[in-house]
N, CA and C atoms as an extended XYZ file, in Angstrom:
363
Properties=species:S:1:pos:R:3:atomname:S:1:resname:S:1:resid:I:1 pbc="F F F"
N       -10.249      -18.703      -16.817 N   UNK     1
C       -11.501      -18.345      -16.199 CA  UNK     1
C       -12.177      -17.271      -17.051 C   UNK     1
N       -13.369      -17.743      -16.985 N   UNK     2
C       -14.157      -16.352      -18.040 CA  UNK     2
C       -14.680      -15.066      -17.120 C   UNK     2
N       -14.438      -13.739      -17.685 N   UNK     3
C       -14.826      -13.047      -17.393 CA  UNK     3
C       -16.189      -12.112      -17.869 C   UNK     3
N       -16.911      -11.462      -17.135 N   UNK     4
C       -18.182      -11.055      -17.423 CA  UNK     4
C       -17.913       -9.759      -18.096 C   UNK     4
N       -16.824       -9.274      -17.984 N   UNK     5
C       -16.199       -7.891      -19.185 CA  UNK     5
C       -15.440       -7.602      -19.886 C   UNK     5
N       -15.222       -7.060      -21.063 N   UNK     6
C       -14.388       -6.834      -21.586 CA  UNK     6
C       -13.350       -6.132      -21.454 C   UNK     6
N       -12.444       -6.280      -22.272 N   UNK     7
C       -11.365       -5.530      -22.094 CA  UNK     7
C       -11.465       -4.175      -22.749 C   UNK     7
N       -10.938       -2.709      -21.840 N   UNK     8
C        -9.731       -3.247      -21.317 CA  UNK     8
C       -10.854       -3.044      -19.689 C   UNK     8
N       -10.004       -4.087      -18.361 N   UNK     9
C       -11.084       -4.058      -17.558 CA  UNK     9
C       -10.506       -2.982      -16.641 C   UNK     9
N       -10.922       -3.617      -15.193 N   UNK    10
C       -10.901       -1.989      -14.410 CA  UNK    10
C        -9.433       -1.606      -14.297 C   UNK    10
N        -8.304       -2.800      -14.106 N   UNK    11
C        -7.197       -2.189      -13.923 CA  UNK    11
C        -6.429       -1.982      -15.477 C   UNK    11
N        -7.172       -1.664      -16.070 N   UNK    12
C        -6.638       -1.389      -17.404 CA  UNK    12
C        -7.090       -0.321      -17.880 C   UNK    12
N        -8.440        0.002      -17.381 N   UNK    13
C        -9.308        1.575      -16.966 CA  UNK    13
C        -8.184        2.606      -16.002 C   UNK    13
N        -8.280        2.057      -15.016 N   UNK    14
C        -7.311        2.620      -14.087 CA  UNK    14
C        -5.805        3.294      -14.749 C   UNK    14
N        -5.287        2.205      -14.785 N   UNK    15
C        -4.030        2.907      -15.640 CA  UNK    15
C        -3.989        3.772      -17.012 C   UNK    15
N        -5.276        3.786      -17.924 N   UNK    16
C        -5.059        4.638      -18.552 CA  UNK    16
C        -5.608        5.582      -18.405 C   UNK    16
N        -6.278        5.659      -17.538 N   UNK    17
C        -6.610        7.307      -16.856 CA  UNK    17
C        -4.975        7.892      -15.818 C   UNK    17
N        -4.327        7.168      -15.374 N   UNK    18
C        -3.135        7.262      -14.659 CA  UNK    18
C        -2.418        8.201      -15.861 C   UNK    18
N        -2.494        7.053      -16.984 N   UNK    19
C        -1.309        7.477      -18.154 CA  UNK    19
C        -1.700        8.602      -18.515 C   UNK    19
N        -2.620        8.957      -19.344 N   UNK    20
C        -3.622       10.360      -19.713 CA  UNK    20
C        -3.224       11.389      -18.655 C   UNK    20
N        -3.204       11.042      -17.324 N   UNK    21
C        -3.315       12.300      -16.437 CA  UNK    21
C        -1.243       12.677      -16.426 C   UNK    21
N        -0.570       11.838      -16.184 N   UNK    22
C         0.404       11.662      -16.450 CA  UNK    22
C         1.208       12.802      -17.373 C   UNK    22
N         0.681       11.909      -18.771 N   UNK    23
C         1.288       12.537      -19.759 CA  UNK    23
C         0.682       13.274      -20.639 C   UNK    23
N        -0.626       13.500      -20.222 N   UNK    24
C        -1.205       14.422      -21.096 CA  UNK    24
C        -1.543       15.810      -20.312 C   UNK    24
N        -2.319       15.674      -19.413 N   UNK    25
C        -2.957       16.713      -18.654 CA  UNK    25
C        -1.676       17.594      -17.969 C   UNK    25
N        -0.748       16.751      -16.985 N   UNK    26
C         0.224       17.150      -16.668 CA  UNK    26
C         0.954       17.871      -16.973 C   UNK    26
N         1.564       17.699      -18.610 N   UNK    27
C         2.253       18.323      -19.690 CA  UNK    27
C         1.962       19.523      -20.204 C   UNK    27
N         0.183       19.453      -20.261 N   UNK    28
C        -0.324       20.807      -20.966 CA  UNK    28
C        -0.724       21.565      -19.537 C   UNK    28
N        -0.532       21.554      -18.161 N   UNK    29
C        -0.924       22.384      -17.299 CA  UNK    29
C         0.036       23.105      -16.581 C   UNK    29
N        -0.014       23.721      -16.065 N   UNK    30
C         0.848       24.360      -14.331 CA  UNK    30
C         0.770       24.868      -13.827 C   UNK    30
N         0.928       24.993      -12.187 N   UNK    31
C         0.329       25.434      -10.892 CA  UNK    31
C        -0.468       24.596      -10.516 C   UNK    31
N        -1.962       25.367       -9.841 N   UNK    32
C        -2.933       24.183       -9.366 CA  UNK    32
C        -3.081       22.985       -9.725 C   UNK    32
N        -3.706       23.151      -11.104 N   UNK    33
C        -4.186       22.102      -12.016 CA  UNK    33
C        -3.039       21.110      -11.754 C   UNK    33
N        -2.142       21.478      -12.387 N   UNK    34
C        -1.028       20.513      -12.501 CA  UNK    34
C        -0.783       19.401      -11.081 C   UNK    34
N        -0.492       20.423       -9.867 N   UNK    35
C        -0.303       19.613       -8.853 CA  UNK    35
C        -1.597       19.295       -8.462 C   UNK    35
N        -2.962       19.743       -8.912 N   UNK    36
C        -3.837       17.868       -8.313 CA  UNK    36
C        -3.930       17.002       -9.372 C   UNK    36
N        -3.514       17.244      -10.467 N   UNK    37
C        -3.205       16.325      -11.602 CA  UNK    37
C        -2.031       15.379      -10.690 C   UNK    37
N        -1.226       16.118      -10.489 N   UNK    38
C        -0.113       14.996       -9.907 CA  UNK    38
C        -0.639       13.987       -8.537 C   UNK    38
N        -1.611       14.795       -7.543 N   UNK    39
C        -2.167       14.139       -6.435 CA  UNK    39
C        -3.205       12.896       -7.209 C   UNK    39
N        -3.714       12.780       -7.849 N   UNK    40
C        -4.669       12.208       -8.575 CA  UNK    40
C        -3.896       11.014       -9.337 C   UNK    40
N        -2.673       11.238       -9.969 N   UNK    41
C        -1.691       10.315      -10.481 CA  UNK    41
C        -1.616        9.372       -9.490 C   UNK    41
N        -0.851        9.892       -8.120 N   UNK    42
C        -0.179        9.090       -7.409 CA  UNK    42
C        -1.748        7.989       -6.465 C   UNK    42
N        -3.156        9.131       -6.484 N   UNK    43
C        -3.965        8.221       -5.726 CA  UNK    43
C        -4.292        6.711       -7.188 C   UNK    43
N        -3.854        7.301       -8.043 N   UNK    44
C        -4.550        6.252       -9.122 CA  UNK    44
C        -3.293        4.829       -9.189 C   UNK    44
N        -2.516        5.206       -9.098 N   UNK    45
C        -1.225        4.909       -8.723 CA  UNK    45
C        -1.129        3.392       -7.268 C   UNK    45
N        -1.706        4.066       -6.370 N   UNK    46
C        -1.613        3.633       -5.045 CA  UNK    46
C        -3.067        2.580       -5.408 C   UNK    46
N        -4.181        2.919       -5.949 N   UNK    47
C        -5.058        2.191       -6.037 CA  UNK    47
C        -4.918        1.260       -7.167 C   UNK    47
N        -4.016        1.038       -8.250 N   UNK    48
C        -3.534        0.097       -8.818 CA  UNK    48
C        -2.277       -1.009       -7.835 C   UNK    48
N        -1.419       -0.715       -7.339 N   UNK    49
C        -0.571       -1.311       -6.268 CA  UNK    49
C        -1.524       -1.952       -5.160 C   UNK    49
N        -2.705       -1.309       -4.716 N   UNK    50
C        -3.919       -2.211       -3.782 CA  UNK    50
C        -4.452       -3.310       -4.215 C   UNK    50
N        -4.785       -2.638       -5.778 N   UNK    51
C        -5.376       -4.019       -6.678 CA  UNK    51
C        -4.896       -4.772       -6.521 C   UNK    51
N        -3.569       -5.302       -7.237 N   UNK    52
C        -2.368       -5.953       -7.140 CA  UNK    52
C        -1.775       -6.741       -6.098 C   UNK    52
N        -1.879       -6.094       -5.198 N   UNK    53
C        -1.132       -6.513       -3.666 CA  UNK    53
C        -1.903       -6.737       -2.983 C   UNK    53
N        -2.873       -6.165       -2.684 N   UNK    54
C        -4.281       -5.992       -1.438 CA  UNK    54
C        -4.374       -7.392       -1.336 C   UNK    54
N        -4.831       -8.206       -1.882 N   UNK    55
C        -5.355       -9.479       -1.961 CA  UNK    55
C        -4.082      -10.039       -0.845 C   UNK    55
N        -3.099      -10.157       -1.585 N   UNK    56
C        -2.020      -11.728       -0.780 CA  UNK    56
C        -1.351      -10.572        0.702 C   UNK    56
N        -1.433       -9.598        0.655 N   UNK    57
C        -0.970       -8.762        1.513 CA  UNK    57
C        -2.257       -9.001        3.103 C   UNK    57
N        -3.456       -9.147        2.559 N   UNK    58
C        -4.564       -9.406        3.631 CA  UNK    58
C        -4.796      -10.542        3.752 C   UNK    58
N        -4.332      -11.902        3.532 N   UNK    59
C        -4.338      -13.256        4.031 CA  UNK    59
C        -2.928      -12.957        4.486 C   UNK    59
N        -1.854      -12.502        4.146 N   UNK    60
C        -0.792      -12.553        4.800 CA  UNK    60
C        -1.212      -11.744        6.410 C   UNK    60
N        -1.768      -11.087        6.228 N   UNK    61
C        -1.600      -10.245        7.284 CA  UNK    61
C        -2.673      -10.893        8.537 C   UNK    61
N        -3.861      -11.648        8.010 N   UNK    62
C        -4.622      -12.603        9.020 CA  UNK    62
C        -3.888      -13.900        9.341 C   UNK    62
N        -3.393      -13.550        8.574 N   UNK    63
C        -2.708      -15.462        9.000 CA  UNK    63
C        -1.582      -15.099       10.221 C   UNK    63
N        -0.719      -14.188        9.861 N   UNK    64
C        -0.230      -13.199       10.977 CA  UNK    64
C        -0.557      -12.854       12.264 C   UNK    64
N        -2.068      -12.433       12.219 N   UNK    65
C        -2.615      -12.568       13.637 CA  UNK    65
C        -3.006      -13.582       14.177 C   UNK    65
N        -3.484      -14.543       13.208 N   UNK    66
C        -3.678      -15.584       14.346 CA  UNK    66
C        -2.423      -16.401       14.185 C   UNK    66
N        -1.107      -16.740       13.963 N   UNK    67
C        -0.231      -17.228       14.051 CA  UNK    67
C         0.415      -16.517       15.830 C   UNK    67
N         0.013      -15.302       16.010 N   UNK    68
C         0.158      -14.256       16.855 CA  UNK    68
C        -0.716      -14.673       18.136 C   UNK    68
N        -1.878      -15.367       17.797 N   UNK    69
C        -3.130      -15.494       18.475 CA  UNK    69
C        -4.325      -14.581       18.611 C   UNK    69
N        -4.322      -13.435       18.154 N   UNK    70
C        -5.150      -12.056       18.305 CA  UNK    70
C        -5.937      -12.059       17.171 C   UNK    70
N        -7.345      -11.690       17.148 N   UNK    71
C        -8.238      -11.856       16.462 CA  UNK    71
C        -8.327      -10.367       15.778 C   UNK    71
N        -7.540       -9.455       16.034 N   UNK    72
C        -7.653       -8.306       15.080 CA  UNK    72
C        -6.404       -7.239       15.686 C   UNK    72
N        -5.707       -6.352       14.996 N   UNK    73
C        -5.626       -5.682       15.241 CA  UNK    73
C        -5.771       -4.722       16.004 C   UNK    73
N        -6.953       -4.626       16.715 N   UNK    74
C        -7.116       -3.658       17.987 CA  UNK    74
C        -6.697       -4.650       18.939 C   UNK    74
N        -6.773       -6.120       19.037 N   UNK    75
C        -6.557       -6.920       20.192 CA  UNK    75
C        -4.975       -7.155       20.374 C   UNK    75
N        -4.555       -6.868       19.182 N   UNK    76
C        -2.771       -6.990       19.470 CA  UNK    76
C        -2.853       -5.381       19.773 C   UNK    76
N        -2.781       -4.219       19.190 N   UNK    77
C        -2.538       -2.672       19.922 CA  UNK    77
C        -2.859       -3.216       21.782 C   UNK    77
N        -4.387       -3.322       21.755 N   UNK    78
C        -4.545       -3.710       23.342 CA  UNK    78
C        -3.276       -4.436       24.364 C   UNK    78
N        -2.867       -5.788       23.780 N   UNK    79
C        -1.842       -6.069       24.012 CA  UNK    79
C        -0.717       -5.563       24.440 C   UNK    79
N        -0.154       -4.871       23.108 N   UNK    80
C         0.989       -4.306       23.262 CA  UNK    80
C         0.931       -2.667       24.086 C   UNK    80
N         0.105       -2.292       23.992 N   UNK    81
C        -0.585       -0.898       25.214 CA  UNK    81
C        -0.270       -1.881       26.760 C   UNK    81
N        -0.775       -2.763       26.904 N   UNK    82
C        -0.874       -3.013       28.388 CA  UNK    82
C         0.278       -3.787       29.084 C   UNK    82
N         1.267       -4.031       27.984 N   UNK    83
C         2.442       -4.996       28.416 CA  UNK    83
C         1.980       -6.496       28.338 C   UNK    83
N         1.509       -6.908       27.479 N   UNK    84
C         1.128       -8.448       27.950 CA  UNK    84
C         1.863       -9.120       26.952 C   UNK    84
N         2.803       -8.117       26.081 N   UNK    85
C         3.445       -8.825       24.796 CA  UNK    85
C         4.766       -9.015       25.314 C   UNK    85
N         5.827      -10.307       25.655 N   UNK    86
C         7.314       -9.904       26.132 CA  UNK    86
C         7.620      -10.737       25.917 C   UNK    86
N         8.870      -11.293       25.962 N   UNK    87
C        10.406      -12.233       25.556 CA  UNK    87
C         9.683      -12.289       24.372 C   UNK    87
N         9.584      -13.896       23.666 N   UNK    88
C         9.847      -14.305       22.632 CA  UNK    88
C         8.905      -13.554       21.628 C   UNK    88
N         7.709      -13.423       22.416 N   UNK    89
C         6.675      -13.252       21.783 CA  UNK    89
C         6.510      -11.274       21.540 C   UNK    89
N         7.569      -11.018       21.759 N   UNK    90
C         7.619       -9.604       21.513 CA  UNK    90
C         8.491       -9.373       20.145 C   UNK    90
N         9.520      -10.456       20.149 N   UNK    91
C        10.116      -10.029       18.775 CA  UNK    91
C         9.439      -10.722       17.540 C   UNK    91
N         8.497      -11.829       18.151 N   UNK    92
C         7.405      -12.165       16.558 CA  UNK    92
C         6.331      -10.957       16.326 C   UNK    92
N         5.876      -10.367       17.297 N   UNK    93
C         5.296       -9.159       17.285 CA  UNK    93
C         5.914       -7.864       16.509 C   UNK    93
N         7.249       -7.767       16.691 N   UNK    94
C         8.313       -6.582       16.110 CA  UNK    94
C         8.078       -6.791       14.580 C   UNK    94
N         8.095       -8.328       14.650 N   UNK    95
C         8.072       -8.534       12.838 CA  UNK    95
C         6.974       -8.673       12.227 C   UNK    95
N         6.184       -9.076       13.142 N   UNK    96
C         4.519       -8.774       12.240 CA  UNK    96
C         4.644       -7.243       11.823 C   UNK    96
N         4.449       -6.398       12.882 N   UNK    97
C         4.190       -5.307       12.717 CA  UNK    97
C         4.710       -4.489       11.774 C   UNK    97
N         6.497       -4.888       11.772 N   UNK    98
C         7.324       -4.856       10.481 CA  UNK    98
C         6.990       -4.526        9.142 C   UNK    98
N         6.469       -5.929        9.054 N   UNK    99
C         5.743       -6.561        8.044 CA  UNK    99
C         4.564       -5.617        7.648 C   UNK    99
N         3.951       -5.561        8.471 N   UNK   100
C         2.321       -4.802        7.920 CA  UNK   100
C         2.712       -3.175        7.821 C   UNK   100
N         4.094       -2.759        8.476 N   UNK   101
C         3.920       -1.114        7.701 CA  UNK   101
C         4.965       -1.387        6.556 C   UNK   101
N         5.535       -2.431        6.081 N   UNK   102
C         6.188       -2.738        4.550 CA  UNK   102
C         5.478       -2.303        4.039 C   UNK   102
N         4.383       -3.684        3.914 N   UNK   103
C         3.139       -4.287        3.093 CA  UNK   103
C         2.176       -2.763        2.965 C   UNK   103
N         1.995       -2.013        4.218 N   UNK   104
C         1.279       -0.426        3.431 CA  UNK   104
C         2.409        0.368        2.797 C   UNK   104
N         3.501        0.847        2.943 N   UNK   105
C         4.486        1.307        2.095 CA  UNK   105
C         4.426        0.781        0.682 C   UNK   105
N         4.421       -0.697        1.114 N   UNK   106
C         4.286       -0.938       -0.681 CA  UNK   106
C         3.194       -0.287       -1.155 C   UNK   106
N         1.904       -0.087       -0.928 N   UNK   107
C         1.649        0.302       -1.814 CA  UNK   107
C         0.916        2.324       -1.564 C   UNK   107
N         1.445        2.565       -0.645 N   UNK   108
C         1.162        3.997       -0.241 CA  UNK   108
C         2.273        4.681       -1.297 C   UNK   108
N         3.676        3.999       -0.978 N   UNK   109
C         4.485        4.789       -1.600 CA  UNK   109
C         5.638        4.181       -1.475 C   UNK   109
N         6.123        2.826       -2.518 N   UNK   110
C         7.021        1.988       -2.325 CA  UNK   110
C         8.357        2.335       -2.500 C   UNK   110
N         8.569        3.990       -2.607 N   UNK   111
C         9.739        4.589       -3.049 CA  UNK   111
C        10.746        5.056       -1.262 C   UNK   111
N         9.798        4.759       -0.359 N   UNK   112
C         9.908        5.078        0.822 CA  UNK   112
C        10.857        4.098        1.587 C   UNK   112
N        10.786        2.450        0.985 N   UNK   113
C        11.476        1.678        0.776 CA  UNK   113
C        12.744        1.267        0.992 C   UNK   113
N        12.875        2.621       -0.254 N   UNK   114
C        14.615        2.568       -1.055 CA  UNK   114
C        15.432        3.347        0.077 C   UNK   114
N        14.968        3.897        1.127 N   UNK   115
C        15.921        4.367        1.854 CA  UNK   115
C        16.425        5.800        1.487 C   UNK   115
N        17.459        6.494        2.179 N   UNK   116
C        17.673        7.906        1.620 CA  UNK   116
C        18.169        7.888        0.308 C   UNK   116
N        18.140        9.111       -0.094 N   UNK   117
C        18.506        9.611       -1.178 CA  UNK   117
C        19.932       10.247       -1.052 C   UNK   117
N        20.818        9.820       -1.786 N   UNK   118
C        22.386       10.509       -2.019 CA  UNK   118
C        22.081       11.598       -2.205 C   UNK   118
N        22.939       12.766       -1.929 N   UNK   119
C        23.090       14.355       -2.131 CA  UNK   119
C        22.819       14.350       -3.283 C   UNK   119
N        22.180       15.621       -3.931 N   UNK   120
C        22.289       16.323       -5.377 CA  UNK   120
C        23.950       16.852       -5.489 C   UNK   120
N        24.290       16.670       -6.434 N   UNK   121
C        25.643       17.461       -6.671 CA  UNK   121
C        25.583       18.593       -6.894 C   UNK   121
């Protein structure tokens, strides 16, 4: 498929402002600077993983509701607020929902994931 820009494009923009802030800015700073250098990493970070994922993560996640029957998100919360969600249809609910705080972990902060961390020695 042809594209209307060149390279490198936005997620190739993206990451090398990531990398730059990373390993350049990072390296030569410390204190403030440094840690919103690091906040700025991780938002550039999280908005490359959206790129990436956003797409099949939001047909996954509509196809979800209406597999569910609920036309959005506030109509399943409503649901599940008023008790109208139970037996079977409570544990396909457990796993949607599952599912959709994965699917933001992945890309908020997919290290959250991995579960605890072993002691430091």
């Amino acid at each position: 498929m042809a594209e209307p820009h060149d390279l490198p494009d936005a997620r190739g923009l993206l990451e090398a402002v990531r990398e730059f802030l990373e390993r350049d800015v990072m390296e030569a700073t410390e204190g403030r600077i440094r840690f919103h250098a690091r906040v700025a990493v991780n938002v550039l970070a999280m908005v490359e993983r959206e790129w990436e994922l956003g797409p099949a993560q939001a047909a996954a996640h509509r196809q979800g509701l209406a597999r569910l029957g609920y036309p959005d998100e506030q109509a399943l919360a409503r649901a599940i607020r008023t008790g109208a969600v139970t037996g079977r249809d409570l544990a396909e609910v457990a796993r949607f929902v599952r599912d959709t705080v994965r699917d933001k972990l992945l890309v908020a902060n997919p290290r959250y994931l991995q579960g605890p961390r072993p002691p430091a020695d």
